[in-house]
Every structure is written in C-alpha cells, then in structure tokens.
N, C-alpha and C positions, 0 to 999 in steps of 0.2 A: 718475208721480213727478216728472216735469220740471215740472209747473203748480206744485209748493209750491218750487222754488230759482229765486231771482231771477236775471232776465235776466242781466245784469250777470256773477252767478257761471256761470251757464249759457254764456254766452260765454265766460268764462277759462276751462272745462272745454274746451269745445270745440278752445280754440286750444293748448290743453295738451296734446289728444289728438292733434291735428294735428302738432303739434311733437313727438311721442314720435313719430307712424307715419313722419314725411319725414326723421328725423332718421338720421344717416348713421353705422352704431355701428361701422363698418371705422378710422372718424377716434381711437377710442379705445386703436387700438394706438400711436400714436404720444404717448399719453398720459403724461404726465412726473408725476414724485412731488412734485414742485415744486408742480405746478399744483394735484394733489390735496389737499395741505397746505393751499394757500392759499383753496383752497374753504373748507376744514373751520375755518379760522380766522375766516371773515368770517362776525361775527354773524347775517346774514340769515339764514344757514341753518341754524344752534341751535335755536331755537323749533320749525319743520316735523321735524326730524328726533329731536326728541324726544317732540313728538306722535306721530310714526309706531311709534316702538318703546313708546310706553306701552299703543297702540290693539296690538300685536303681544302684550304682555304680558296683556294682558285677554283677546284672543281663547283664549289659550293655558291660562289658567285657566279661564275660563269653559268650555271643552271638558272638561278633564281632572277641574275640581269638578264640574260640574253634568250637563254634556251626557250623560256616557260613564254615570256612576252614576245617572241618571234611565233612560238605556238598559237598561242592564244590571239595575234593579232593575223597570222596567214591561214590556219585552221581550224573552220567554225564549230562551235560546240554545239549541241543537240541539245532544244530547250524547248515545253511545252507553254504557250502563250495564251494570255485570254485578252477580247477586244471591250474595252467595261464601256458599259452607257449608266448612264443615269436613269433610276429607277427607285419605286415607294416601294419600302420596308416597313413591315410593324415590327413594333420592338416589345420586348418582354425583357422585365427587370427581376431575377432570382433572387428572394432575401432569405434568411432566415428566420423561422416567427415559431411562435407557440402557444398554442390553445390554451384559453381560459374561459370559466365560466360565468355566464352574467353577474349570477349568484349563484353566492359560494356562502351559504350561510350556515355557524358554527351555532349547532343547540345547546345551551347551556340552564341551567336549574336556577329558577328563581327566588325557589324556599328551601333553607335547611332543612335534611332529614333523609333518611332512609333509602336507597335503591332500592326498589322492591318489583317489578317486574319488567321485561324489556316484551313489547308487543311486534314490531318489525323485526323483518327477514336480513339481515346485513347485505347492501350491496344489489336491494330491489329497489324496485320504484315506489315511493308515496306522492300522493296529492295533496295538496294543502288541504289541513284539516287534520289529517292523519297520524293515530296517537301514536306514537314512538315509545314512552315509556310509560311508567306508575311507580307514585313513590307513597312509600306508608301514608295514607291517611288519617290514621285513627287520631295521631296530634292534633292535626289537624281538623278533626270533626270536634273534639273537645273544646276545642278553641273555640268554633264557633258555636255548641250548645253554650258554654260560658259566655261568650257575648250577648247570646240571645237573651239567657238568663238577666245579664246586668243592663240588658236592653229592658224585659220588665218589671226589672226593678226601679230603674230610673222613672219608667212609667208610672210606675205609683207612687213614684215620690215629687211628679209634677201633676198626678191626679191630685195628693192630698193638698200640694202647695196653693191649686186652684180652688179646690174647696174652702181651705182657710181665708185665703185673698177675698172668695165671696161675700165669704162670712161679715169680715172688717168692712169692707166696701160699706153696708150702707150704715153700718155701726160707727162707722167713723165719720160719716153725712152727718149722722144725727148727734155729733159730738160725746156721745158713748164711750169711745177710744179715742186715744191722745193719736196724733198724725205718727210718733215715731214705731206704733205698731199697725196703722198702716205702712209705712217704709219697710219698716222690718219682712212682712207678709208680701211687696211687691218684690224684694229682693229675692225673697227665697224661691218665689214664680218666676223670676226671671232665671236663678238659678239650677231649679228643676229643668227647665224646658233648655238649657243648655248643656244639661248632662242627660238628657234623651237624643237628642243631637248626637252628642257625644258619642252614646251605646250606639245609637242605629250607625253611625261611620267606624264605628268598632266591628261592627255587625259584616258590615260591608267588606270591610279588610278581610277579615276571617273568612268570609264568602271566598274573596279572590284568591286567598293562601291556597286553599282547598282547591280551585281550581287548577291554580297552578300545579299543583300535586300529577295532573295530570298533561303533560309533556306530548304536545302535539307538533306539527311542519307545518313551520310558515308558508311553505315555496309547497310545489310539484318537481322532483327529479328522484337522483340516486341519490338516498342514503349512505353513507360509509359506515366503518366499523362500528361498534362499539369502543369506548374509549375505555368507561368503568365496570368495573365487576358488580353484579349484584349484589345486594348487602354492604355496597359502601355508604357511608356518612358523606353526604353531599354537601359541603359547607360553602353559600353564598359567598362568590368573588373572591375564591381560593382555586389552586392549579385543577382542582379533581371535582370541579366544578362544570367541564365540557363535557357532555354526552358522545355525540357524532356532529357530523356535517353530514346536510343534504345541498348539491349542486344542482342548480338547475341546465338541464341538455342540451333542449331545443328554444332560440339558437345558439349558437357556440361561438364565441369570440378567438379573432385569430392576431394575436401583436406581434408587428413586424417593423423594425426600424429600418429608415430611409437614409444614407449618407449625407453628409453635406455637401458633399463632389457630388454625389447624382444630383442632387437638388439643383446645383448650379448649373449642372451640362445640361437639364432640362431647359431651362432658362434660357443658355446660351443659345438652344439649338430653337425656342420660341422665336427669339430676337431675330436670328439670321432667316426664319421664317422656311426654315427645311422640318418644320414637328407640324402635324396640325394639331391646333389646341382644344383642350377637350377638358372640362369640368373636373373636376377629381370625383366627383358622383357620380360618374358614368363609366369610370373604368373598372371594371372585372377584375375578381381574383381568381386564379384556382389554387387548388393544393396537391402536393405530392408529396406523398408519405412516404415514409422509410424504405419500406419497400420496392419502391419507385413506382408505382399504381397512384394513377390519378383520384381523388376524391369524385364523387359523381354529381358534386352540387358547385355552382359557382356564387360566389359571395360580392358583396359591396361593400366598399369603404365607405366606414360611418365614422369614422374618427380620425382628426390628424390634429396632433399635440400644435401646441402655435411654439413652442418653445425647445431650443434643440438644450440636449443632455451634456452636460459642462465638462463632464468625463468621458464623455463615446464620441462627440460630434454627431450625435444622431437624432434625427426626429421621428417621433415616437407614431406609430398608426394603427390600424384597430381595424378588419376588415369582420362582417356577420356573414357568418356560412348556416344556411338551414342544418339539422341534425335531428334526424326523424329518427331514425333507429340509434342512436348512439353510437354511432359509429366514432365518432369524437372524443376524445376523453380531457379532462382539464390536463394541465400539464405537458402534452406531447408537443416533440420536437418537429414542424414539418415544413417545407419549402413551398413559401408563397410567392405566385408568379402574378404578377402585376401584368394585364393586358388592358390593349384600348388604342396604347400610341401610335402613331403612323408616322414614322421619317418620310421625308419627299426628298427627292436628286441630290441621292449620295447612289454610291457604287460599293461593290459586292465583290471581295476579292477574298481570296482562302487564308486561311491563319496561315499557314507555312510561307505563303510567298512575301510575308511582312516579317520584316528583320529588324532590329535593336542595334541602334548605335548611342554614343555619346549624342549626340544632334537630334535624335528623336529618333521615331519608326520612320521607316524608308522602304522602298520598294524598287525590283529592276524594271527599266520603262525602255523596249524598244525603238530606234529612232527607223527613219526610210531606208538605212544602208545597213540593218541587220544587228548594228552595234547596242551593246545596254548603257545605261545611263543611270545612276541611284536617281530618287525621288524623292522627295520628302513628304511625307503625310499628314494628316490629323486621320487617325483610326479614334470609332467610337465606338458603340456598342454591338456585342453580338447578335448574328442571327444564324443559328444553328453552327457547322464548320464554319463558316464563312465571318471575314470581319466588315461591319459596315464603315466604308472612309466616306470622312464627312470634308474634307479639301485635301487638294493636292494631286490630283486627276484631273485630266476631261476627257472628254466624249471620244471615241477613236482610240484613247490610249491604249498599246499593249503591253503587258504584267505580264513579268516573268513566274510562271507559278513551280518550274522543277531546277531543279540543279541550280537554288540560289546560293547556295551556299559557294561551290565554283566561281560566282562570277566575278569578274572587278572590272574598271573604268574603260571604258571604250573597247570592252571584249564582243570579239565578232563569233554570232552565233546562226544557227539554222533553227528559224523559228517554224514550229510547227503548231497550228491554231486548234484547239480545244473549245468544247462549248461552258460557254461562262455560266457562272454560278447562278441560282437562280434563288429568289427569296425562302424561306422554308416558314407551310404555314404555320400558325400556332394551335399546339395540340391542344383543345378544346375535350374535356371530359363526356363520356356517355350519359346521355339524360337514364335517370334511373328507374326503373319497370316498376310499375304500377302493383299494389302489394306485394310491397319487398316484404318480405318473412324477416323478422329478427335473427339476426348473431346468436343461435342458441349457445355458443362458447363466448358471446360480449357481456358487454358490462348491462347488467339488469335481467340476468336470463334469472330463469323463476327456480328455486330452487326446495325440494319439498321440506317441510318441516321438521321432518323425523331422521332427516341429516344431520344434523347440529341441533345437538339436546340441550346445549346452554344457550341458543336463540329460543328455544322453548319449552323453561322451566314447568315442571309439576307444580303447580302452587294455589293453594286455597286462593278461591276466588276473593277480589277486592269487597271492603267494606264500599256500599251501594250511597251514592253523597245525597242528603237527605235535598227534598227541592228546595227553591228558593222561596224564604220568608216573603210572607203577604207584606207588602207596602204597609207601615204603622201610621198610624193616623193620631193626632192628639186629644186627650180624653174631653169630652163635650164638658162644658160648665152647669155645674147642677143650677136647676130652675132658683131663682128667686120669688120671693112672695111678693105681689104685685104694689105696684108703687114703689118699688126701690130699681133704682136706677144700674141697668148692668154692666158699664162702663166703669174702669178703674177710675177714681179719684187721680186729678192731676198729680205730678211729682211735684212735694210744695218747693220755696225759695230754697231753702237752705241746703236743698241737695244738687241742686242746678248749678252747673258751673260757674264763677261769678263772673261780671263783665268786665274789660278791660276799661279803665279811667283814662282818658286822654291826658297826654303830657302837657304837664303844665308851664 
C-alpha cells in the first residue's frame, strides 16, 4: 500500500507517527483550559477535525445499516429451540398470610382487690377450668358472712311479720280490729318477705364475688405472661385490670388475601374453559415457613370474606391447619400456597425466552426457512422456571429459548431443538409420623417450678371458701286455734286501685 501514497505524504505520516510515540502525554496534566480553548479557536484545526468526525459518522452507519443486517441476514446465528404442544398444568397461587388463633381470649378480674397468688407456669398449657390465679378473699368472705347475717335477719323480720298478720287475721274477722290494722299488718308481710328476697340475692352476689376471687381459663391452650405483679390493687375496667391471654393451638387459622387481578384471571380463564372448576372447599393449602421447610399438615379453606378491602383491593381468606404439637404460633409470617387448580391447553415455555415490549410480552417464533419472527402472548401464571401462555401460540410452534436478546425481524438462524419444558409437580408436604414428641425448645415445653421463683411465690395458704348456703326456705305460719280461718282477709276497697269512669 505504501507504492500508491506519495513520498512526501509518506514522510509527514512517518514524522506524525514519530511525534505521537516520543511525545511526552505526563506534560498534559499540567494542561490549562486556556490553552485548550485557544487550540479549538484557531482555524487550522476546523477543517481536520471535521473530517475526523464525519469519517467517525460513516463508519458508524455503515456498520449498523449494512454490515450487521448483511450479517445477520447471510449468516445464521446459533439458537436453541423448543416445539410447544398443548398440555394440563396445575397451578399454585403464593400469597402471603399469617397465623391467628381461633381464640385469643384476654383474662381479666371481675372483682376489685388484691393480687395475691399466681397458680400457672407462664407459657404452658391449661385446660379449661384451670385456675390461673387467687386474689384476697378475706373481703370477700366478710361480705358474704354479712350477707348471710342480714339474710337472717330479714328472716326474722318476715317470721314476726307473719306471726303478727295471724294474729289480726281472725281478730279482724271478728271485728276486734279496725281493717287499717289489718292493712297495716299485711304491708309489713308483704314487706318482710321482700327484704328476704332481698338478703337471699345479696347472699347470692357475695357467693359469686367470692368466686370470682378465684380466676380460672375459659378455653384449653397456651397461657402467656403475666401482665400484673403480685400485690397489685386490681381495679374493675381499669388498664391493670388484664392478667394474661390464653390462646387456643389446635386448629390454627392461617389469613391470606387474594387480589382482585387474581380473582379476575380466575374467572377469565373459567370462561374460556382452559381451568377446570373446582369448589373453593376442595382446594388445599400448604404452608412454608420462613425457613423454607414445608409445614407437614395441609389445611382447607373455611373462610372467604364476600367483600374486598377499600384500601388493598384484596379479599380477605381464612384457611384451618391442624396444630397438634404447636408447632404454630399466633402471629407468624408464612407463605400459603393454594393448590387444587388445573389449567387445560396452554403451553409451557421458560421465563427467559418471554421478553417485555411497549405492545406486551412477546416471544421469538420460528418460521419453515430458519427466520424469527416476534409473537405476541398472553403469559399467565407460573409453574416452577417456566411461564404458562395462555394464547398466542399453537401446536408445532418453535420458541426461541437462547440468544433472545440478539435477535430482530427476519433474522436467519441455525436452530437446534431442545426438549420442552415439562409441568413441575406440586410439592406436597410429608404426612407426619405417628407420635411425634413435642418441640422440647417450642412453645408449651414444661418448665420446672423451681426456675422462676416469682411464678411460685412462698405464701401462706388461701383462706378455704366456706360451702354453699343451704337453699332458705320461708318460715312456716304458726298454727291457729281451730275455727279461725287461715287465709288473709281480702285487701278492702279503699286500697285497690280505683277503676277508670268512661268518658262522658
């Protein structure tokens, strides 16, 4: 090439090239904006440096028109393909959900007074029935000898009222006493025997105070903390008024909300008759905890809200997981998988060979003569790698699965065939071995008492509640001497209410 450039130019290359290798490029740090400027101002250097960027502009079309599309259309690129058919998918929908307990029931003090002993282990199990605390009695025993006391009191104040009432009865027959000491004598019978009433449901009340003193669980589960200190003043429907919560374990509720887009694409995909339908009580849940360890029990949906949430778009569900050992706890965060569904003739192609445009997901599609073609999809839900399309294929199509990124419109490629994807089943948790042993480090391990010395205070045993009062009965009516009539004498006119006179 050097015999067709003249000497001349051949020399000023030469001494150009010599002058870029000797040339000292450390001198450029001391290089000023000044000097720079002044280069770019002096004409000499316009003309070269607009040459350079127009030779820069040509290389750069010339590539990207000619070069690359002469490539790509005369030399086929290396692509791995798959041949999709139509094929039944079960689907599995991953939500987020979180354990709650059926009951979650907070103990709290029905009578003011005293904290005086805590009988439960913090953090074990009780069964209903099971007393949880003790609070001073002794008020409470007071109360109810004083009741009892003005219980027979009242007694003998509707013993003498009957006596007297006898007395008058036939003495007021035989006109003896005036009627208004009969009235008199029936009021005050009437009034005795309403202040025995009185005492015996006074009696009663005091009975139940006393009771209450003693702070039992409604439910069977775990216990939680203690909330109060012993020796605190428990004051009725005030903050320091709550003991503990006992939860109940087995079963264990698991809430998980469902989108308004899933809800639909269900629907959609009933309609078009590619789902088979299936009851909402027949679909399975499992769980996968934090961990990623499957739960070993499967659950069923027993709840689905009729009304979605104004703020989430979500409708609310409720799925019951057995929980024998506790393995459960209220609160915990864990990912509930919804099984059951089955898709029918959709196709199975890999996430990576589905690509994102303005126009939607799209895929490259083989034609007879080697070339790709975009496609347009409907992609629906996952099943493992792979994405299930639910149109926008048919049967025979080959999908481009490697080098999509490379490819564009009518690019000619060497397809080499791969085997297509295949469903993947749904992992299904291990049934769980027959006397499973408790979590001696979970929730309800048994913990001995002589651990924690404030779950089992030193303290003089409770006052013992005395038994329950015999049924009172009302005192019999002394005998009459015979020929006098036992029966009260009528209530005369004048204390009967008068009658109403019709309008005139």
């Amino acid at each position: 090439m050097a015999k067709f450039i003249p000497d001349a130019l051949m020399s000023h290359i030469r001494q150009a090239t010599e002058t870029v290798r000797h040339f000292d490029w450390t001198s450029l740090k001391n290089l000023k904006k000044e000097d720079v400027l002044a280069v770019a101002k002096n004409p000499r250097w316009h003309k070269p440096a607009a040459i350079i960027f127009g030779i820069l502009v040509a290389i750069h079309v010339i590539k990207n028109d000619v070069i690359v599309p002469y490539m790509k259309a005369h030399f086929a690129l290396g692509v791995d393909t798959i041949e999709v058919q139509p094929m039944t998918v079960p689907l599995e929908s991953q939500l987020v959900g979180q354990t709650r307990s059926p009951q979650s029931v907070a103990i709290y003090t029905r009578v003011s007074g005293f904290l005086e002993k805590q009988v439960y282990t913090e953090g074990s199990w009780v069964n209903a029935g099971d007393i949880l605390f003790e609070m001073d009695k002794r008020p409470f025993i007071a109360q109810l000898d004083a009741a009892k006391a003005a219980l027979v009191s009242q007694e003998a104040s509707l013993r003498t009222a009957t006596l007297t009432l006898n007395r008058i009865k036939p003495l007021a027959a035989a006109k003896a006493l005036s009627q208004q000491d009969l009235d008199t004598a029936t009021g005050n019978f009437l009034r005795a025997q309403a202040g025995v009433d009185q005492a015996r449901a006074n009696v009663e009340t005091a009975q139940l105070n006393l009771e209450y003193c003693t702070i039992r669980s409604p439910i069977s589960g775990l216990a939680s903390v203690r909330k109060q200190a012993l020796g605190t003043y428990l004051q009725v429907g005030s903050p320091n008024s709550e003991l503990t919560v006992v939860n109940q374990m087995d079963p264990m509720w698991v809430y998980f909300s469902v989108s308004e887009d899933q809800t639909l694409k269900v629907n959609d995909l009933l309609e078009k008759q590619q789902l088979q339908a299936t009851s909402i009580t027949d679909l399975d849940v499992t769980l996968t905890m934090s961990d990623g360890s499957l739960y070993p029990y499967v659950g069923k949906i027993g709840f689905a809200d009729v009304l979605y949430n104004v703020d989430t778009g979500t409708r609310l569900m409720r799925a019951v997981f057995p929980n024998p050992n506790s393995a459960l706890q209220q609160g915990q965060f864990v990912t509930a998988t919804i099984i059951g569904l089955v898709q029918q003739n959709v196709y199975l192609v890999p996430q990576t060979a589905v690509q994102q445009s303005s126009q939607g997901a799209y895929v490259w599609v083989i034609d007879q003569e080697n070339r790709a073609h975009s496609r347009t999809v409907v992609p629906g839900y996952w099943n493992g790698p792979n994405w299930i399309i639910t149109d926008g294929l048919s049967p025979g199509d080959r999908v481009v699965v490697t080098n999509v990124l490379r490819m564009s419109p009518n690019q000619l490629v060497k397809p080499a065939t791969v085997k297509s994807p295949e469903p993947q089943p749904i992992q299904l948790p291990k049934a769980p071995t027959e006397n499973q042993k408790p979590n001696p480090y979970g929730p309800g391990a048994k913990v001995q008492s002589d651990i924690n010395q404030a779950q089992d205070p030193k303290q003089l045993a409770m006052p013992v509640a005395p038994a329950p009062a015999p049924k009172l009965l009302p005192p019999k009516e002394a005998p009459l001497a015979p020929g006098i009539p036992n029966a009260p004498a009528p209530v005369p006119n004048t204390l009967q209410a008068p009658t109403t006179r019709p309008a005139q």
